[in-house]
C-alpha positions in Angstrom: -13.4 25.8 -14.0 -13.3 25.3 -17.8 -10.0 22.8 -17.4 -11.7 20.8 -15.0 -14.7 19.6 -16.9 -13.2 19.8 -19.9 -13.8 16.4 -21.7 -10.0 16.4 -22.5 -9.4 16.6 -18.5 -12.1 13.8 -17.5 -9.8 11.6 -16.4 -7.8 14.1 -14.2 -11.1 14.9 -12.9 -11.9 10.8 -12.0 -8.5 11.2 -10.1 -9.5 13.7 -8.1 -12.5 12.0 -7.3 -11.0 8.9 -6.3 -8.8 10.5 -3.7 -12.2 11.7 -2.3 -13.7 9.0 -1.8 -10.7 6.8 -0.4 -10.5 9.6 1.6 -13.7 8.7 2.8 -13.6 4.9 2.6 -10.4 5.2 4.8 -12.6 7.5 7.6 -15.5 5.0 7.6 -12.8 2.1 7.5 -11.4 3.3 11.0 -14.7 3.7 12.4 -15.7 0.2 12.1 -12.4 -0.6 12.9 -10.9 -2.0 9.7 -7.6 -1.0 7.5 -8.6 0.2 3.4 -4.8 -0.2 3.6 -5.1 -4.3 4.7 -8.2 -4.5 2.3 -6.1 -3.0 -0.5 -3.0 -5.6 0.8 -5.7 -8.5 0.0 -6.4 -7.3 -3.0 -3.0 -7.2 -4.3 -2.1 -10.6 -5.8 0.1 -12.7 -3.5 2.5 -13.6 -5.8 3.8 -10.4 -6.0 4.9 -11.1 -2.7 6.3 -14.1 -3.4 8.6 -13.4 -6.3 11.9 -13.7 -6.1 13.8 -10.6 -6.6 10.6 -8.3 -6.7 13.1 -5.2 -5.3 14.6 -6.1 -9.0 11.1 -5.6 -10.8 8.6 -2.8 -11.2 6.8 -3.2 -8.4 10.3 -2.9 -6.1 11.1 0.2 -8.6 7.9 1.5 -7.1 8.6 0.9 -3.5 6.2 -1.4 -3.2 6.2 -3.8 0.1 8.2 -1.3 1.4 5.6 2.0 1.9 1.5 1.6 2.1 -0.1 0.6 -1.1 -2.8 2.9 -0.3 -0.2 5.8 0.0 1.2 4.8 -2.9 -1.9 4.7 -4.7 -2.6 8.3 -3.7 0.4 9.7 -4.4 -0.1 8.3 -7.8 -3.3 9.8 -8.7 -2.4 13.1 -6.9 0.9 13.6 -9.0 -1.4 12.2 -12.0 -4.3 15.0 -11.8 -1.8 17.4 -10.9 0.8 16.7 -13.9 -2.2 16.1 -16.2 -4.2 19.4 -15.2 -0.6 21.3 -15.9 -0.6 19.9 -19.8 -4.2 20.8 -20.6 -3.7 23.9 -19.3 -0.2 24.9 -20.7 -1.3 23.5 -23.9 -4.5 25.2 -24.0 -3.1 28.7 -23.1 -0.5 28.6 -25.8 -1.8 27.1 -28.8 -6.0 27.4 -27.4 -7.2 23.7 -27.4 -6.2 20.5 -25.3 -4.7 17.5 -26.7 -6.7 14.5 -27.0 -7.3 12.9 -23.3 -5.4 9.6 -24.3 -2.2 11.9 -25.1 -2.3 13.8 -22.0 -3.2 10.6 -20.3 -0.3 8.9 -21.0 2.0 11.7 -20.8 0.6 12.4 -16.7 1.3 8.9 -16.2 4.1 8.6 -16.8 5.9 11.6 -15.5 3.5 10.5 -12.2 6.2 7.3 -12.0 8.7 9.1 -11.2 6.7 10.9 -8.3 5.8 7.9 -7.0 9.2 6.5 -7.0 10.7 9.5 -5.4 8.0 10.0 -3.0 8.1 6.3 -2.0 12.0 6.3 -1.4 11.3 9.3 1.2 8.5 7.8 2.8 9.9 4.5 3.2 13.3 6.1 5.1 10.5 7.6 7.7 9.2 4.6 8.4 10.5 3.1 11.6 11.8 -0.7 10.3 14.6 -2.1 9.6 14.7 -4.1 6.7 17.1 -6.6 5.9 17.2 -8.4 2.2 19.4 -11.4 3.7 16.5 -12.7 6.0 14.1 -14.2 4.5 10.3 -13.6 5.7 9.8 -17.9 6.3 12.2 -17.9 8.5 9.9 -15.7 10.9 7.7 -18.6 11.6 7.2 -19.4 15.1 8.1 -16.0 16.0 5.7 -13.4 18.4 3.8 -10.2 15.7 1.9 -7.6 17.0 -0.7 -6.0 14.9 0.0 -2.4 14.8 -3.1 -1.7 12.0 -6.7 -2.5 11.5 -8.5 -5.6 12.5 -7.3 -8.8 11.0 -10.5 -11.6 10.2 -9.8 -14.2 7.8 -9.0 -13.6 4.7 -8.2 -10.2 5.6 -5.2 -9.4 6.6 -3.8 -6.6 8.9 -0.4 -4.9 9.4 2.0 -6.3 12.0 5.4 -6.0 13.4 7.9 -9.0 14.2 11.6 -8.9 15.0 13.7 -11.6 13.1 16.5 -13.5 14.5 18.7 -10.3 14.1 16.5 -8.1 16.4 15.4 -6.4 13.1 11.9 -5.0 13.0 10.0 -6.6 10.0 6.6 -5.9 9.1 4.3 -8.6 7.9 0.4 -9.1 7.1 -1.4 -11.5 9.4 -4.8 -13.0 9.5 -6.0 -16.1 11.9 -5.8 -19.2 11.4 -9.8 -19.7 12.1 -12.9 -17.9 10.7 -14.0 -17.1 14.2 -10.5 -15.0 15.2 -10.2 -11.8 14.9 -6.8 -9.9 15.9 -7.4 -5.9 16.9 -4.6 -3.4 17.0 -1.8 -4.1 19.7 -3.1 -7.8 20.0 0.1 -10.3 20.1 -0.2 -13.3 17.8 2.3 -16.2 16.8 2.8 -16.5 13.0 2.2 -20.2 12.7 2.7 -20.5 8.5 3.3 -18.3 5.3 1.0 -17.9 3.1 3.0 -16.3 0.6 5.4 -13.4 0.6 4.6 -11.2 3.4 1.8 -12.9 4.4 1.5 -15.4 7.2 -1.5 -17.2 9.2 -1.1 -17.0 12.9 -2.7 -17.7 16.5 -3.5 -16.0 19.5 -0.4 -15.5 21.7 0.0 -19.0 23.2 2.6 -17.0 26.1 1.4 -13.3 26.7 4.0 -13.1 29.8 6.6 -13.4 26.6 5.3 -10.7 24.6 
């Protein structure tokens, strides 16, 4: 128990926390019928969405728009608590101290990257979409969705699936276009603009005998 509250492995320990209590968050977040997943979606900025050539940038390194943020995120601080629990204690049990917390910090960090990426790459070949660079997502306005996560209220988006031109399932975030929607799981919507990126306003299903 030493390792754990060690000052040197305080921010392992934080991790570990962390996963806790999204664990938690995410349970009381499906209760109410809500998405930590969506939430975390709105808290990313929008222009990450929106760059051109993001699968070129860090953030595409990382897999993300392509797997959960929110798995993402724990894969991150899993492979981090569990790289930087390993130094602290390899280190301590051959030389009989830890190295300074920023130090060991860095180092789990880093080598937690990699994780991610690799973890993300597996994850996103098990999710069932097909995704297509040569599409682009505004050309998916005017098309049917249907939310397949979460409860989407304005300004908070939820997950939903669309098919492009192609018959290619894409998935996109939706919220209504007025404060008094609300789109539940399974509900069909029409995406009637795009916000940015991924991220697209729409109405209820104008023709449910289409979709």
């Amino acid at each position: 128990m030493e390792l754990f509250f060690a000052p040197e492995s305080w921010l392992f320990t934080v991790a570990v926390l962390l996963l806790l209590a999204i664990a938690i968050l995410e349970g009381l977040a499906l209760l109410i019928g809500l998405s930590l997943s969506g939430l975390l979606d709105h808290l990313l900025p929008d222009a990450a969405h929106g760059i051109e050539g993001v699968s070129d940038s860090w953030l595409g390194w990382l897999h993300i728009g392509k797997v959960p943020i929110l798995v993402l995120l724990v894969i991150l601080l899993t492979a981090f608590a569990v790289i930087g629990y390993t130094i602290n204690s390899v280190i301590h049990g051959g030389f009989g101290f830890y190295p300074p917390a920023p130090v060991s910090a860095v180092a789990a960090f880093l080598g937690a990257l990699p994780v991610v990426r690799m973890s993300g790459a597996a994850i996103a070949r098990l999710i069932p979409r097909d995704e297509t660079t040569a599409v682009s997502f505004d050309s998916l306005v005017g098309r049917m969705a249907v939310v397949v996560s979460g409860t989407a209220r304005a300004g908070y988006p939820a997950e939903a699936r669309v098919k492009n031109l192609h018959g290619q399932t894409l998935y996109v975030r939706v919220e209504p276009e007025g404060s008094d929607l609300a789109f539940g799981a399974g509900e069909s919507v029409l995406l009637i603009r795009q916000i940015a990126g991924s991220r697209f306003l729409a109405i209820p299903n104008p023709r449910p005998d289409i979709l």
